[in-house]
C-alpha positions in Angstrom: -9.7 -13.2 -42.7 -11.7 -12.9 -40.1 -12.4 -15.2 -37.5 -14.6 -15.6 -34.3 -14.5 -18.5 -31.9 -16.0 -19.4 -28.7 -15.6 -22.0 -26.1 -17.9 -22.4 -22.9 -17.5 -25.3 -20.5 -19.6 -26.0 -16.7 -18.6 -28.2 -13.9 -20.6 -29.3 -11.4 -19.0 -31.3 -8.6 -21.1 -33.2 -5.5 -17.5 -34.6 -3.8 -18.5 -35.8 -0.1 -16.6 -37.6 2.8 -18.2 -41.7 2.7 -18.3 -41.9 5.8 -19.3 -38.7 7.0 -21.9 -38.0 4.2 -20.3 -34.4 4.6 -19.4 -31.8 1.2 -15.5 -32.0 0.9 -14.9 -28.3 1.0 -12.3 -26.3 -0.4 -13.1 -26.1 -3.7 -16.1 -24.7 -5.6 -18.8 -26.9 -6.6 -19.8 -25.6 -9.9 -17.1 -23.7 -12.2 -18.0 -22.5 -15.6 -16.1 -20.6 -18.2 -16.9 -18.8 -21.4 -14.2 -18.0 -23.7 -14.1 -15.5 -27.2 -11.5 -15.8 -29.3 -11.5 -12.9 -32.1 -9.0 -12.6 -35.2 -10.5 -9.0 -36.9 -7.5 -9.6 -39.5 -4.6 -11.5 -40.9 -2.1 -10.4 -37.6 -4.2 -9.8 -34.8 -6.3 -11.8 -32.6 -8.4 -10.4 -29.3 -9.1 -13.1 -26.2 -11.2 -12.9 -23.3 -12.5 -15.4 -21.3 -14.8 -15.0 -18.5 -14.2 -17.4 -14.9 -17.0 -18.1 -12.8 -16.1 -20.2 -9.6 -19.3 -21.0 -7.4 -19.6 -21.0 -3.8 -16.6 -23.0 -1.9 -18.0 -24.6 1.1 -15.3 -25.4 4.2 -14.5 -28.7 5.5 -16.1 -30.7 8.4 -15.3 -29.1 11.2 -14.0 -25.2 9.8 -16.4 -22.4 11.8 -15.3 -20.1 9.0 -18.1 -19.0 6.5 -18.0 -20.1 3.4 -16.2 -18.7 0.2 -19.0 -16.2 -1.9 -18.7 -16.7 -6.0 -16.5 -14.7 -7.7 -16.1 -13.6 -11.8 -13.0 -13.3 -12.8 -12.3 -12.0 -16.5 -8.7 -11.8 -18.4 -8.0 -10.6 -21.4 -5.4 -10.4 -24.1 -4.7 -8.9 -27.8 -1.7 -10.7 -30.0 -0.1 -9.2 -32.8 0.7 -12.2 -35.2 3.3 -12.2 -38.1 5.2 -9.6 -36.2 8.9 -9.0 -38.9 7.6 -12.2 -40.6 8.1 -14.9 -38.0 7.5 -13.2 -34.2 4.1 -12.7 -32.4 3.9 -9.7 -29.4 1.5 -10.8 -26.5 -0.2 -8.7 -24.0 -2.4 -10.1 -21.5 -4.3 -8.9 -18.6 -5.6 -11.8 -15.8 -8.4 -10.5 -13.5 -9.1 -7.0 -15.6 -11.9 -6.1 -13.1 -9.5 -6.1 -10.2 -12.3 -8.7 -8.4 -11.2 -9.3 -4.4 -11.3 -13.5 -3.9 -9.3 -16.1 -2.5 -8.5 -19.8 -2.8 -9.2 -22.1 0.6 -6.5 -22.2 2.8 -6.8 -25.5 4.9 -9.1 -26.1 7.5 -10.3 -26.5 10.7 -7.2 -25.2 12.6 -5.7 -23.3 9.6 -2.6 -21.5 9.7 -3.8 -18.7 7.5 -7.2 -18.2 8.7 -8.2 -15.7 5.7 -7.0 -18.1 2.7 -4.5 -17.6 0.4 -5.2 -13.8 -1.6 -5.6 -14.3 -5.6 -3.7 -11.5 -7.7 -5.7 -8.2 -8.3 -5.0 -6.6 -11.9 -2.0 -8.3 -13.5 0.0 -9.2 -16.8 2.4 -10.1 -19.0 4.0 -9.0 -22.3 5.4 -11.9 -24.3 7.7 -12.0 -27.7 7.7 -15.3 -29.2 10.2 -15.8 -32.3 10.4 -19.2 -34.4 13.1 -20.0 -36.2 
C-alpha cells in the first residue's frame, strides 16, 4: 500500500494594542506550515514537515530590532508492525541546524537576546500495544 498525504496550513495575525493602535509583538504575524506524510509500504511511513514563522515585531517600547523569518524543517521515518504489535520512531526537529529564537519579553528584558531554539535534535521512540 502505498500512501502519500499532505497537509499545508497559513496564519496571518494583525493583533494590536486598542489603545495604542500599536502591533503586539512577540509573536510572528504570519506562520505557515506544509506537511508530507509518505507510507512507501505496508511498515514504514516517512514525515516531514516544513515551519515557516514570519517576521516577529517587538513590543511598544523594545529598541531591539525585530526577529528575521526563519524555516525550520523536521523530519522522521517509522517503522510500523515492528514483532507484530510495536512501531520504532526516529525523528529529527530542525534538520537544517537553522539559528532562531523565540521573543524574550520586552522593553527592559532580562534576556536581551531571547530565549535560543534547539539546533539539530531528536528522539527515538518504541511504542508497544498490548
Amino acid at each position: 500500500m502505498r500512501k502519500v498525504q499532505w497537509r499545508a496550513n497559513y496564519a496571518w495575525v494583525d493583533a494590536r494594542d486598542k489603545g495604542s493602535d500599536e502591533v503586539v509583538g512577540e509573536a510572528p504575524s504570519q506562520q505557515a506550515l506544509l506537511a508530507l506524510d509518505w507510507q512507501p509500504g505496508n511498515v514504514w511511513r516517512v514525515s516531514t514537515q516544513l515551519n515557516w514563522f514570519g517576521r516577529i515585531a517587538r513590543t511598544e517600547g523594545d529598541t531591539r530590532d525585530a526577529i528575521d523569518d526563519v524555516t525550520v524543517v523536521d523530519l522522521a521515518v517509522r517503522r510500523l508492525k515492528l514483532f507484530g504489535r510495536a512501531e520504532l520512531a526516529l525523528r529529527v526537529r530542525n534538520l537544517f541546524d537553522q539559528d532562531y529564537v523565540a521573543p524574550s519579553p520586552g522593553p527592559g528584558a532580562t534576556i536581551p537576546d531571547d530565549y535560543p531554539q534547539p539546533g539539530v535534535n531528536g528522539d527515538a521512540t518504541l511504542r508497544y500495544a498490548f
